[in-house]
PyMOL Python script that loads the backbone (N, CA, C, O; Angstrom):
from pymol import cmd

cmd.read_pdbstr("""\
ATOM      1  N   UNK A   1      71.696  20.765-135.743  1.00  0.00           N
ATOM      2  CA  UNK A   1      72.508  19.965-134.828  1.00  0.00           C
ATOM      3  C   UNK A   1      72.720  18.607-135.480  1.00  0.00           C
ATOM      4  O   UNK A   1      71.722  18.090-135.983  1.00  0.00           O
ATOM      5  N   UNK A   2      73.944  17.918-135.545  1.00  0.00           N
ATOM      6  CA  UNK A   2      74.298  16.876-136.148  1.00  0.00           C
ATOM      7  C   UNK A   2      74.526  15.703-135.201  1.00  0.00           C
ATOM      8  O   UNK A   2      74.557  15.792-133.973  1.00  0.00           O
ATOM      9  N   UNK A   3      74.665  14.705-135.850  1.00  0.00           N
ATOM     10  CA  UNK A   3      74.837  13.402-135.349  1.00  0.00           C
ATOM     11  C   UNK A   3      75.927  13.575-133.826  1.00  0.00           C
ATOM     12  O   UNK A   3      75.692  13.149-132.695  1.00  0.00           O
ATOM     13  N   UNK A   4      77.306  14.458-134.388  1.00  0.00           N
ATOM     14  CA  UNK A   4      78.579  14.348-133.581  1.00  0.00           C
ATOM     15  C   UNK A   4      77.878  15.154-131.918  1.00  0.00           C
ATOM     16  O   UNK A   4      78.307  15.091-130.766  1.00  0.00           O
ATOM     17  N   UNK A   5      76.865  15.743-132.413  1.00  0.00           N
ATOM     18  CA  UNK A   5      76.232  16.918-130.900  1.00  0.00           C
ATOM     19  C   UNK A   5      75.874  15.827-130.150  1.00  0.00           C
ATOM     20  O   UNK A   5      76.577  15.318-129.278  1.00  0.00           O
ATOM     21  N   UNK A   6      74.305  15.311-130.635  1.00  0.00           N
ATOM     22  CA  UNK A   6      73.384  14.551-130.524  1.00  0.00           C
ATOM     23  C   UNK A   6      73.565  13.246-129.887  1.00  0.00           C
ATOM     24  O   UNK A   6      73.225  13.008-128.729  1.00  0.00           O
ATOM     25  N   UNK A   7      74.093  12.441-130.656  1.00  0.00           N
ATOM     26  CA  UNK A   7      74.106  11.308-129.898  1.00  0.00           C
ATOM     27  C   UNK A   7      75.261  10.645-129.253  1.00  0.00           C
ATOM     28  O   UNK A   7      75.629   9.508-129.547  1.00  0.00           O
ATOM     29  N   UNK A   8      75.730  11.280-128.500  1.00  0.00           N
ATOM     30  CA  UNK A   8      76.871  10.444-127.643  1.00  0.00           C
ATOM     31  C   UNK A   8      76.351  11.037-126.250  1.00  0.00           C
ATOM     32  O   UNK A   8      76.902  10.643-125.222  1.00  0.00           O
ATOM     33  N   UNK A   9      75.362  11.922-126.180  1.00  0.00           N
ATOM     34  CA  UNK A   9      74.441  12.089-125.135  1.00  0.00           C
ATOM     35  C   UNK A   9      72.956  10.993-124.901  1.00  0.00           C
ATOM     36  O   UNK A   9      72.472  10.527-123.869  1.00  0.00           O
ATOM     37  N   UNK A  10      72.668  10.900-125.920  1.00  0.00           N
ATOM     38  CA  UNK A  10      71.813   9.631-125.728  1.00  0.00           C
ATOM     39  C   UNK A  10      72.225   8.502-125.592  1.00  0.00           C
ATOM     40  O   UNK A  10      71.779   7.796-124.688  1.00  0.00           O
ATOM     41  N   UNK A  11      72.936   8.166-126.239  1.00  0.00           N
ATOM     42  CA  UNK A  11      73.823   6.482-125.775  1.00  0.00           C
ATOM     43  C   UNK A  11      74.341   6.628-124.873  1.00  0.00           C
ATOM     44  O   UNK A  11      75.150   5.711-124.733  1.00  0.00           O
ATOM     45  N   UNK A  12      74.374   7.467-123.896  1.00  0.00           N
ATOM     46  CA  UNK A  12      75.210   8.006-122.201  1.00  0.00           C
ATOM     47  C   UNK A  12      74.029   7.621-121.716  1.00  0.00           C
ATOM     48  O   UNK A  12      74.055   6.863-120.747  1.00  0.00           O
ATOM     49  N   UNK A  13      73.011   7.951-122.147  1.00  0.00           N
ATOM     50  CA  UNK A  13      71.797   7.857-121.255  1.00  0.00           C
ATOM     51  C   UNK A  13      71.074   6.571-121.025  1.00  0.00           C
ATOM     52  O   UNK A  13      70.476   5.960-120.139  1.00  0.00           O
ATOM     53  N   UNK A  14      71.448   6.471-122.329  1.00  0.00           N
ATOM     54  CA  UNK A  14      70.731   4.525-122.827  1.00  0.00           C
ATOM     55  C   UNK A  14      71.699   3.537-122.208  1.00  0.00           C
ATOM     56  O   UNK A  14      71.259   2.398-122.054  1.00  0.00           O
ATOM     57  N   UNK A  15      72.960   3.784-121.821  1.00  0.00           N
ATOM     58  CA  UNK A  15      73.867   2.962-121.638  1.00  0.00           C
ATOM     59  C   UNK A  15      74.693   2.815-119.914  1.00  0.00           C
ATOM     60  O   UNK A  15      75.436   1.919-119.514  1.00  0.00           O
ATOM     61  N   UNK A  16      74.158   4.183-119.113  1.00  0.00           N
ATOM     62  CA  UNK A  16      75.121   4.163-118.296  1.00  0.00           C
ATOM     63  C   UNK A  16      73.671   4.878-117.264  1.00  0.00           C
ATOM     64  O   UNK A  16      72.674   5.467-117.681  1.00  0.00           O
ATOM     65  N   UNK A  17      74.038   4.556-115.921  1.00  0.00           N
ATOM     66  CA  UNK A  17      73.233   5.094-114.885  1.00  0.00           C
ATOM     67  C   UNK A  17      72.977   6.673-115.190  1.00  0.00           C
ATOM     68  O   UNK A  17      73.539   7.233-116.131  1.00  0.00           O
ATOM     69  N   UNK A  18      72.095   7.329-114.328  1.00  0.00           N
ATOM     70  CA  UNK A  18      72.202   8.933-113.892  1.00  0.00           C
ATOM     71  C   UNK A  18      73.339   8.704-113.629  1.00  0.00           C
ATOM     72  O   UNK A  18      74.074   8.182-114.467  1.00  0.00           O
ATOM     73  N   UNK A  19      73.634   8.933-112.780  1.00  0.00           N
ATOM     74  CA  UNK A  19      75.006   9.143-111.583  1.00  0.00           C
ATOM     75  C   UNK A  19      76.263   9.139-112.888  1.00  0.00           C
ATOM     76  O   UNK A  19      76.972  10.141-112.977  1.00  0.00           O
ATOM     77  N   UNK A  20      76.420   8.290-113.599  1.00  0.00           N
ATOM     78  CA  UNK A  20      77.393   8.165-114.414  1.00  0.00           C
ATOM     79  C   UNK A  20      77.545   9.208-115.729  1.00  0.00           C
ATOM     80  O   UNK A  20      78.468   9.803-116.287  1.00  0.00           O
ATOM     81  N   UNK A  21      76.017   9.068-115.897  1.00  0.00           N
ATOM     82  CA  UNK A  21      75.785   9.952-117.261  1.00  0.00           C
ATOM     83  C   UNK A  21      76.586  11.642-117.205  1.00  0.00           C
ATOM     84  O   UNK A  21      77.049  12.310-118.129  1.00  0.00           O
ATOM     85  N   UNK A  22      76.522  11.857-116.112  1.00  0.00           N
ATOM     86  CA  UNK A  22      77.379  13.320-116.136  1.00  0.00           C
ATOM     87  C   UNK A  22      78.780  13.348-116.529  1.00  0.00           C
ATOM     88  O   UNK A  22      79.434  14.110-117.241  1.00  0.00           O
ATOM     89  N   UNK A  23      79.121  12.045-115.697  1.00  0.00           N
ATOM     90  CA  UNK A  23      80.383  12.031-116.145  1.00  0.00           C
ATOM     91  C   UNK A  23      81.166  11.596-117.751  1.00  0.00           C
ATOM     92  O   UNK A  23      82.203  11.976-118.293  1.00  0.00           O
ATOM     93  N   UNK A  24      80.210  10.737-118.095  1.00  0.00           N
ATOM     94  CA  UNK A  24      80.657  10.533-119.302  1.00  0.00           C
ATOM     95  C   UNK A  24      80.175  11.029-120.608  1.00  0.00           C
ATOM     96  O   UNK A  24      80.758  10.516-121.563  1.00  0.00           O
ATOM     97  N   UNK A  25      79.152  11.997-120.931  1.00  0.00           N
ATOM     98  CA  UNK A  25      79.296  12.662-121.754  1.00  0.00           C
ATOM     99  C   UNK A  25      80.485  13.822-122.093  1.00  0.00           C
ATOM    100  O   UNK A  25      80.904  14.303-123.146  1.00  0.00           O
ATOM    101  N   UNK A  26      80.719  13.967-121.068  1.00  0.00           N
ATOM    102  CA  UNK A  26      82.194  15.069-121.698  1.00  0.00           C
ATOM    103  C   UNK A  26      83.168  14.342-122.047  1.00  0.00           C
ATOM    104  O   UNK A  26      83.883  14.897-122.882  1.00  0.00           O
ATOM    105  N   UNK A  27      83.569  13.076-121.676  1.00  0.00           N
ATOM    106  CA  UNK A  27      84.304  12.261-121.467  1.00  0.00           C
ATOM    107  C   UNK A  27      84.626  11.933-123.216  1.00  0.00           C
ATOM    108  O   UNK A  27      85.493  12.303-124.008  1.00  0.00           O
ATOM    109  N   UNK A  28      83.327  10.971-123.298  1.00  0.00           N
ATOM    110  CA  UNK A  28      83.210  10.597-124.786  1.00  0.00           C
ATOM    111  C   UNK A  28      83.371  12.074-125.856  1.00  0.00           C
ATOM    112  O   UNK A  28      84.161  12.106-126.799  1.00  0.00           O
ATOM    113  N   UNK A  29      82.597  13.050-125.534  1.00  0.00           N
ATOM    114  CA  UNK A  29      82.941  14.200-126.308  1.00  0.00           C
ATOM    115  C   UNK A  29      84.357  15.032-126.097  1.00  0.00           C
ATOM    116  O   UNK A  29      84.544  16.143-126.593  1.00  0.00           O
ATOM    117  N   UNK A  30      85.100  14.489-125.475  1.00  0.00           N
ATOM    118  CA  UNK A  30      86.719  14.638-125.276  1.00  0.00           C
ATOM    119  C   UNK A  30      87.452  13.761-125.836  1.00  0.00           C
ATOM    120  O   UNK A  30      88.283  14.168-126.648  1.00  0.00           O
ATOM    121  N   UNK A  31      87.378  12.688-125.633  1.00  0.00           N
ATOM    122  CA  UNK A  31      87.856  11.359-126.932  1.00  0.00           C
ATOM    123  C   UNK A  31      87.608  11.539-128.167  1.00  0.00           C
ATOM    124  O   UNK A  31      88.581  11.452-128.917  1.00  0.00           O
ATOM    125  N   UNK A  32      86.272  11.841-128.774  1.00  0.00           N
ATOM    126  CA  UNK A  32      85.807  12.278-130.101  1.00  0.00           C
ATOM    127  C   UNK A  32      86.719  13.194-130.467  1.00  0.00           C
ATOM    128  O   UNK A  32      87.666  12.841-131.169  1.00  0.00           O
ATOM    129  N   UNK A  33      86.540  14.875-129.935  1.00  0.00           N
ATOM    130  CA  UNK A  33      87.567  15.570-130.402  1.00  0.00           C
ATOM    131  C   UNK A  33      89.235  15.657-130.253  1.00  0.00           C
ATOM    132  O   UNK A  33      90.004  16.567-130.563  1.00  0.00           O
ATOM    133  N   UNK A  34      89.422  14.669-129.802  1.00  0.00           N
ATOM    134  CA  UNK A  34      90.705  14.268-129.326  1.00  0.00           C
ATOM    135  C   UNK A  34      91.480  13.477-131.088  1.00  0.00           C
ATOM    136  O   UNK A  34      92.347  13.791-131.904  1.00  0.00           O
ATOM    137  N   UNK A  35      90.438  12.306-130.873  1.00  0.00           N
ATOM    138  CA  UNK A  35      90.436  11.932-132.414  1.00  0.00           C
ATOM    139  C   UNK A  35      90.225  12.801-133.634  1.00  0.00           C
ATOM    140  O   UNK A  35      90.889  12.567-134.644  1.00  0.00           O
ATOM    141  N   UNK A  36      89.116  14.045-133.602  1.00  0.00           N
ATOM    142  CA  UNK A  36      89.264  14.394-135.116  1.00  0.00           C
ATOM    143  C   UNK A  36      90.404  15.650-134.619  1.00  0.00           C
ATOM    144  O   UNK A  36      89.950  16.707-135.058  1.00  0.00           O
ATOM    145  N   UNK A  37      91.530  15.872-133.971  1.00  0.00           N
ATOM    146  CA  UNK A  37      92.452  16.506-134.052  1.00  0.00           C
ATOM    147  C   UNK A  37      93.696  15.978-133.950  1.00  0.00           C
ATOM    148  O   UNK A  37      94.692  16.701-133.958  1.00  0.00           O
ATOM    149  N   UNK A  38      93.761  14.567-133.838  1.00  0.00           N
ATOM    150  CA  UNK A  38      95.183  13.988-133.842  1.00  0.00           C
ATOM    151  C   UNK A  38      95.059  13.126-135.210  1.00  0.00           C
ATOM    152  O   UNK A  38      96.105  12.802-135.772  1.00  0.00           O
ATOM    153  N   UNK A  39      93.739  12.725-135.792  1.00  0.00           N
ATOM    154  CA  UNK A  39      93.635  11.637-136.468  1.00  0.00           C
ATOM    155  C   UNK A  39      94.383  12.026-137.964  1.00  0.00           C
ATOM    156  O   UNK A  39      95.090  11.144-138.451  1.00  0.00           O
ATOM    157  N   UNK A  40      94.292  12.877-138.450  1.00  0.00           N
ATOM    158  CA  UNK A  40      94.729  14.124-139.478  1.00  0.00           C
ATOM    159  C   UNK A  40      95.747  13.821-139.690  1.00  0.00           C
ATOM    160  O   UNK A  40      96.129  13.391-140.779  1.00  0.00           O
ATOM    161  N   UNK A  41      96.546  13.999-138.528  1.00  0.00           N
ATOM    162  CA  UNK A  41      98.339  14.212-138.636  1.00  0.00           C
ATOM    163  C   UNK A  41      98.913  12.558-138.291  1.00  0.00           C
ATOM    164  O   UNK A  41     100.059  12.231-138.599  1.00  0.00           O
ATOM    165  N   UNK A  42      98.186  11.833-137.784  1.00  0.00           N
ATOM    166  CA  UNK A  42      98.594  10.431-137.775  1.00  0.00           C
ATOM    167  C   UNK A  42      98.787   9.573-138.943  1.00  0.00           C
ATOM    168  O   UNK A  42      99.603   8.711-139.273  1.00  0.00           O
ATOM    169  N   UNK A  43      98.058   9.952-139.300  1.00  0.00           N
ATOM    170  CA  UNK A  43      97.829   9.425-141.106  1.00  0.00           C
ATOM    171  C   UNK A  43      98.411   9.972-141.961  1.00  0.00           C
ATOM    172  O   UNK A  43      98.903   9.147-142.731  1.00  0.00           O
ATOM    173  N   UNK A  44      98.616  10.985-142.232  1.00  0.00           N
ATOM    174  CA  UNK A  44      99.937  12.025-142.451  1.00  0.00           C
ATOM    175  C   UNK A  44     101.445  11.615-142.167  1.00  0.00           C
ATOM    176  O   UNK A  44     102.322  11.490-143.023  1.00  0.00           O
ATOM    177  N   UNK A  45     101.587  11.415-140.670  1.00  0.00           N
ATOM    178  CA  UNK A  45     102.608  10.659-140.794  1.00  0.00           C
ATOM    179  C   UNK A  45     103.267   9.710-140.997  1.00  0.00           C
ATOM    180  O   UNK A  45     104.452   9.548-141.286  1.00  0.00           O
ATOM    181  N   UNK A  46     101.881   8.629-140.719  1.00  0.00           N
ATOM    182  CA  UNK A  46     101.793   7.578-141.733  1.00  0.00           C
ATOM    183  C   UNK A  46     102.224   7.243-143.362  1.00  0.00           C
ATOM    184  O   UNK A  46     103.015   6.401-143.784  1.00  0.00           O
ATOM    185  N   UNK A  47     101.503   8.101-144.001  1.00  0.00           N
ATOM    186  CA  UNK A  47     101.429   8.445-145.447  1.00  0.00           C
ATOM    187  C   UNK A  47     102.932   8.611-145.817  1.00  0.00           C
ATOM    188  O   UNK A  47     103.635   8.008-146.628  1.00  0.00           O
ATOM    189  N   UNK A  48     103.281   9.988-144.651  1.00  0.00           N
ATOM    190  CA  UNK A  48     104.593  10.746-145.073  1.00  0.00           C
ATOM    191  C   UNK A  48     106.418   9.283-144.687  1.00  0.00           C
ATOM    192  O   UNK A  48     107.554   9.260-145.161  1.00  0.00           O
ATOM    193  N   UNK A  49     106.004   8.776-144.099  1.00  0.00           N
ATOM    194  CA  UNK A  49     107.035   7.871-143.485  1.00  0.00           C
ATOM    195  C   UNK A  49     107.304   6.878-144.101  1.00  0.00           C
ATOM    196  O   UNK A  49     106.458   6.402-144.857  1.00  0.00           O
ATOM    197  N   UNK A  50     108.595   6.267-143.947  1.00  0.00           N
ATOM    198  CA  UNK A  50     108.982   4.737-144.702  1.00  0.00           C
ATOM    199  C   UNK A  50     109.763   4.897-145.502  1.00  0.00           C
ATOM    200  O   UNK A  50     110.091   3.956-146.225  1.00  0.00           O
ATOM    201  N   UNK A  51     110.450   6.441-145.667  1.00  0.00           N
ATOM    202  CA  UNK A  51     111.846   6.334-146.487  1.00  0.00           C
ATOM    203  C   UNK A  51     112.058   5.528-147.547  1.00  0.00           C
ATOM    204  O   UNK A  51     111.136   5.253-148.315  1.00  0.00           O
ATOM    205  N   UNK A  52     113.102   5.132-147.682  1.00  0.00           N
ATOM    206  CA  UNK A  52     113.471   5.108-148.970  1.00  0.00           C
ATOM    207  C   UNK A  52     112.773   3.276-148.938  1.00  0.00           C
ATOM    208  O   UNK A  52     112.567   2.502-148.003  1.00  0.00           O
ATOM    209  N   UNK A  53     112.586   3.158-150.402  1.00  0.00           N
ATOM    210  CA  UNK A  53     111.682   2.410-150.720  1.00  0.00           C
ATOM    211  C   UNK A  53     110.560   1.433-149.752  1.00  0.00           C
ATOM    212  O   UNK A  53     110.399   0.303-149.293  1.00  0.00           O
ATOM    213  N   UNK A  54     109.867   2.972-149.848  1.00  0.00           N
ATOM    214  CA  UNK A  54     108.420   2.877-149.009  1.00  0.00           C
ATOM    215  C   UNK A  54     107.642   2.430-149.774  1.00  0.00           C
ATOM    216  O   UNK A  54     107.728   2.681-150.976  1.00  0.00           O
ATOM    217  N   UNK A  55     106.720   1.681-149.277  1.00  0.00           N
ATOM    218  CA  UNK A  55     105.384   0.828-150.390  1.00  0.00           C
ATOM    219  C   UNK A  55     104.203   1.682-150.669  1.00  0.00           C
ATOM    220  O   UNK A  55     103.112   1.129-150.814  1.00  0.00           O
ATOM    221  N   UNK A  56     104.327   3.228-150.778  1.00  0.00           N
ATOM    222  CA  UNK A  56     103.598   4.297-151.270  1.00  0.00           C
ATOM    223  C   UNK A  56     102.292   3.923-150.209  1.00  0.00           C
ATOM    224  O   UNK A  56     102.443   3.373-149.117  1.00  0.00           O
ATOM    225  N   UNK A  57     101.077   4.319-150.748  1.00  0.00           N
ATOM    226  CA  UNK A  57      99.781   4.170-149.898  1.00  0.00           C
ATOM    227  C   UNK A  57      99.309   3.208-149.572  1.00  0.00           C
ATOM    228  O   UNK A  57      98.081   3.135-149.528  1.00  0.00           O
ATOM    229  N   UNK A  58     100.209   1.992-149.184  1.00  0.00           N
ATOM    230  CA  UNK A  58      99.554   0.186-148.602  1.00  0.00           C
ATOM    231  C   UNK A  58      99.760   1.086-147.143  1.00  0.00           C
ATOM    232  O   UNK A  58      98.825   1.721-146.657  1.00  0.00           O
ATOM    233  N   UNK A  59     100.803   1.048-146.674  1.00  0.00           N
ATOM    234  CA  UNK A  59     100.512   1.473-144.618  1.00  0.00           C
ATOM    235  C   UNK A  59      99.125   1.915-144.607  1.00  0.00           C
ATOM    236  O   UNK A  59      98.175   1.324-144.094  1.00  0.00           O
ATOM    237  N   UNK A  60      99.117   3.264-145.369  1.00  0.00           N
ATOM    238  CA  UNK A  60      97.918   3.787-144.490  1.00  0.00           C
ATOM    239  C   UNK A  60      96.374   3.108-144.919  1.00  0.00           C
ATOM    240  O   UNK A  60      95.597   3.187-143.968  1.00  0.00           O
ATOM    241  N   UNK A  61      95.901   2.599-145.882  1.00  0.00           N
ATOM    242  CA  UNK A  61      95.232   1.831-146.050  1.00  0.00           C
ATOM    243  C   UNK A  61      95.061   0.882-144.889  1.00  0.00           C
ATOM    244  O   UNK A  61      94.131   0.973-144.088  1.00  0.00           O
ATOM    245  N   UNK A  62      96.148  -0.169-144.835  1.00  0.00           N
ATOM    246  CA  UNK A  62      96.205  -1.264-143.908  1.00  0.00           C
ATOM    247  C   UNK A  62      96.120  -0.512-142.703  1.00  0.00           C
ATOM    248  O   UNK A  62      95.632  -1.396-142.000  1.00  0.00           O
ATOM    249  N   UNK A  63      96.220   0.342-142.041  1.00  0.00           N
ATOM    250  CA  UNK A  63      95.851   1.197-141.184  1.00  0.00           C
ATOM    251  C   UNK A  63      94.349   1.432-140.439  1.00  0.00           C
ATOM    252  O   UNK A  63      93.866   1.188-139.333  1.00  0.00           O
ATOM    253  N   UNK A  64      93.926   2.014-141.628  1.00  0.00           N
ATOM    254  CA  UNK A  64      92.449   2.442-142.273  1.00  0.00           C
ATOM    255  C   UNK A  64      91.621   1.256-141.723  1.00  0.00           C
ATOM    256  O   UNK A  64      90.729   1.384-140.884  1.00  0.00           O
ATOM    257  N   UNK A  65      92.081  -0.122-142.387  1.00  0.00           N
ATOM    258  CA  UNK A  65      91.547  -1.565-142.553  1.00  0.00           C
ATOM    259  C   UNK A  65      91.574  -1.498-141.213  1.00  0.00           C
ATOM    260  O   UNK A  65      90.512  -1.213-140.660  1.00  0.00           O
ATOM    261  N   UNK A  66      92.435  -1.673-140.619  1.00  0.00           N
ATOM    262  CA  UNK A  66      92.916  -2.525-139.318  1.00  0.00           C
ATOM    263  C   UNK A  66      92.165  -1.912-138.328  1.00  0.00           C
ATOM    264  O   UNK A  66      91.746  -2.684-137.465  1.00  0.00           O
ATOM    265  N   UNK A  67      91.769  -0.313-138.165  1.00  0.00           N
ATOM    266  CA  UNK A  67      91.067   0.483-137.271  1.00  0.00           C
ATOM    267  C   UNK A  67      89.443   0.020-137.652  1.00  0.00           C
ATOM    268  O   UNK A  67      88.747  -0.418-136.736  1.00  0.00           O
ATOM    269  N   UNK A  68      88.982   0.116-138.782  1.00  0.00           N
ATOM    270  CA  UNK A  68      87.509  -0.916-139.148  1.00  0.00           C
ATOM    271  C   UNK A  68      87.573  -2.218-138.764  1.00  0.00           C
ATOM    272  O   UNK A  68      86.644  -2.665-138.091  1.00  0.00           O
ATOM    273  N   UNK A  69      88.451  -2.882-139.047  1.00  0.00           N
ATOM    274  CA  UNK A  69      88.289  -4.332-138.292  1.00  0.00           C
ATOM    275  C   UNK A  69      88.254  -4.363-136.815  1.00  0.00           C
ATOM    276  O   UNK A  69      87.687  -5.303-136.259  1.00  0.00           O
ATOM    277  N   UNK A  70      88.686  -3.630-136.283  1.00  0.00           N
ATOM    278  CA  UNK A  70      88.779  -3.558-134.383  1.00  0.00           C
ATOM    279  C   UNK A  70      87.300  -2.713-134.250  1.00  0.00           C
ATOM    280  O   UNK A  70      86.416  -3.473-133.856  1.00  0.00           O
ATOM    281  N   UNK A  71      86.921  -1.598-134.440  1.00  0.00           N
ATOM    282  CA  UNK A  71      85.978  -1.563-134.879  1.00  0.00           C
ATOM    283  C   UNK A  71      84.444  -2.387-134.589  1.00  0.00           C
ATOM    284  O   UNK A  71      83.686  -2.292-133.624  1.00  0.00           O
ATOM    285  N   UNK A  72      84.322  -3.372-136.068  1.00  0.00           N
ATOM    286  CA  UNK A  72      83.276  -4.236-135.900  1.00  0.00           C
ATOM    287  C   UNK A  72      83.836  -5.116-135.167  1.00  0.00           C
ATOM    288  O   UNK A  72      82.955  -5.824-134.678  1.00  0.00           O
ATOM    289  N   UNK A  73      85.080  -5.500-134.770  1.00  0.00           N
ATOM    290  CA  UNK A  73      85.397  -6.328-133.519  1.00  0.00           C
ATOM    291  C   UNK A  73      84.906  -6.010-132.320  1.00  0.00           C
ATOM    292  O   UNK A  73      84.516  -6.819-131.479  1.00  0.00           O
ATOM    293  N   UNK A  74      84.921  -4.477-132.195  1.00  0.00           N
ATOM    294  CA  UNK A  74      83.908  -4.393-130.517  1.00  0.00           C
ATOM    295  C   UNK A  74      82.881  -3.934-130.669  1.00  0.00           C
ATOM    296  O   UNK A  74      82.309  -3.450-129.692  1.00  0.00           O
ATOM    297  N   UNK A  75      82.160  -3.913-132.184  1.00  0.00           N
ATOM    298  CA  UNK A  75      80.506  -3.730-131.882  1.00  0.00           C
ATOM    299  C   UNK A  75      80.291  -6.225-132.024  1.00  0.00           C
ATOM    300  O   UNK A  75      79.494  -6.862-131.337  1.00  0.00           O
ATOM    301  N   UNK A  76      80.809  -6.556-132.575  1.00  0.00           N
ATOM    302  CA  UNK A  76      80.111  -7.703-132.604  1.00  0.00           C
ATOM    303  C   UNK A  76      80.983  -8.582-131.359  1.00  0.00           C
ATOM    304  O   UNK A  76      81.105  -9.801-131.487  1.00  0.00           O
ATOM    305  N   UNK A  77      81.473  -7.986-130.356  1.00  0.00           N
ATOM    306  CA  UNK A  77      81.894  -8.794-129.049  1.00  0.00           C
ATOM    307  C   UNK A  77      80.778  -7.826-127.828  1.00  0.00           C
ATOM    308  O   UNK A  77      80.737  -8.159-126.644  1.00  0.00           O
ATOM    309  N   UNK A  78      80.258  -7.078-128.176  1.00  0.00           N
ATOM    310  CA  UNK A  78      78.874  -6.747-127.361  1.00  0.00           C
ATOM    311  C   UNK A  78      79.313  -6.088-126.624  1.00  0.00           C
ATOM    312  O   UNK A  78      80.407  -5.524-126.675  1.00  0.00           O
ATOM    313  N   UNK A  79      78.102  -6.033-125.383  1.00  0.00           N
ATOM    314  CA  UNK A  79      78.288  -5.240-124.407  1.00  0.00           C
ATOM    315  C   UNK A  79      77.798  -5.831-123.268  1.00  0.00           C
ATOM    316  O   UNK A  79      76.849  -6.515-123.653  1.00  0.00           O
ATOM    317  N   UNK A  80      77.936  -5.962-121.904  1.00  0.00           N
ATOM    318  CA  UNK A  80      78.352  -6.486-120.949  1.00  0.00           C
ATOM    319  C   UNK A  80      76.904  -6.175-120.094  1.00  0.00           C
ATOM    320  O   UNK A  80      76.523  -5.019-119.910  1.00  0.00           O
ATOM    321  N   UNK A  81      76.298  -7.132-119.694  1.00  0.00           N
ATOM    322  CA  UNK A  81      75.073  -6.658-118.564  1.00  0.00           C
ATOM    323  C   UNK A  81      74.802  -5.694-117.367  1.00  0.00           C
ATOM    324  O   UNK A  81      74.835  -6.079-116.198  1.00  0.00           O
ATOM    325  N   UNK A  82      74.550  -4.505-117.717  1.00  0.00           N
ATOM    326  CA  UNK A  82      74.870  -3.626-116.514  1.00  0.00           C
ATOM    327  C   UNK A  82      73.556  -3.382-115.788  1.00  0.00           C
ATOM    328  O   UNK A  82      72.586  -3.056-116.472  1.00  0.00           O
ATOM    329  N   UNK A  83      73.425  -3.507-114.470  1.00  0.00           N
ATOM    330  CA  UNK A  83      72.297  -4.074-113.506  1.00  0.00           C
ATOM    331  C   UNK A  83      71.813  -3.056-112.921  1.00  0.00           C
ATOM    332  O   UNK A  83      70.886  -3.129-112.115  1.00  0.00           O
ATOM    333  N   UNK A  84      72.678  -1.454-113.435  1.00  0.00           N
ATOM    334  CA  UNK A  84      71.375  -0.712-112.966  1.00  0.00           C
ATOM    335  C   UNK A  84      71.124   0.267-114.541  1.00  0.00           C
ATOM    336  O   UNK A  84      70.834   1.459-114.647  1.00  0.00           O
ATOM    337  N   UNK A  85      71.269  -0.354-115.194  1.00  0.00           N
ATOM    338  CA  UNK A  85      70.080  -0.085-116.237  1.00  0.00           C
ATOM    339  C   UNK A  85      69.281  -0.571-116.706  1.00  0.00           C
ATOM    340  O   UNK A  85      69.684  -1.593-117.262  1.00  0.00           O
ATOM    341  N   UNK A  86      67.555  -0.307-116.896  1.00  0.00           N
ATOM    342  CA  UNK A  86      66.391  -0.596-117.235  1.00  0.00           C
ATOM    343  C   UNK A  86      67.098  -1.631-118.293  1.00  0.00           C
ATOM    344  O   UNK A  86      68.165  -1.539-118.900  1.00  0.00           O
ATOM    345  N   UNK A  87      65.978  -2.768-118.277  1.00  0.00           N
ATOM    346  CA  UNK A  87      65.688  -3.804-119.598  1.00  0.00           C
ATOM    347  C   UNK A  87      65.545  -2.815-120.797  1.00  0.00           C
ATOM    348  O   UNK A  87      64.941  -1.744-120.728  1.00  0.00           O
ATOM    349  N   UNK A  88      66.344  -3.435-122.202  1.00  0.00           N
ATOM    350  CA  UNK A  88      65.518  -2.794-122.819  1.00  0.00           C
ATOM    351  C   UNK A  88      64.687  -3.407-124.096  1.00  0.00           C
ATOM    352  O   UNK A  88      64.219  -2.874-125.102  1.00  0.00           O
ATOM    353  N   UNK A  89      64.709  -4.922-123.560  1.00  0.00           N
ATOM    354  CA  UNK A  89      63.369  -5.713-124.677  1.00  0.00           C
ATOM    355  C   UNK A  89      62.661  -5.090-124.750  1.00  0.00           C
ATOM    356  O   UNK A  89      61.666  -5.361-125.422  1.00  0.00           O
TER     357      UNK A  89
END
""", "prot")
cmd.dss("prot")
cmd.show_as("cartoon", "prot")
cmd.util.cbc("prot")
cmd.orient("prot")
């Protein structure tokens, strides 16, 4: 069992009430595979687009970039105090 099984059920658990946790593990594991089946052909069309004198592989790069920068943009803008989950100092 790999990372993609595993843990988006524990960070449901670590992160969100009972009551909630049901709901959002399928949730997040519906977004996940949502992404590795559209992400393919987005970039693709990316890649494939821009006609006639297209700047070859800068889009999808800057793409690439721009999805990592948003990214560590919402792991280093945090996460928000939620009051019915345990401390976890």
């Amino acid at each position: 069992i790999g990372n993609a099984t595993s843990l988006p059920p524990l960070i449901a658990q670590q992160e969100f009430s009972p009551p909630e946790t049901a709901r959002v593990v399928p949730l997040i594991v519906a977004i996940g595979q949502a992404g590795y089946a559209f992400a393919p052909a987005a970039f693709g069309l990316l890649r494939a687009g821009g006609g006639a004198g297209a700047a070859g592989p800068t889009p999808l790069f800057v793409c690439a970039a721009a999805i990592q920068v948003a990214a560590i943009g919402c792991l280093l803008a945090g996460r928000g105090v939620n009051p019915s989950c345990p401390d976890r100092r």
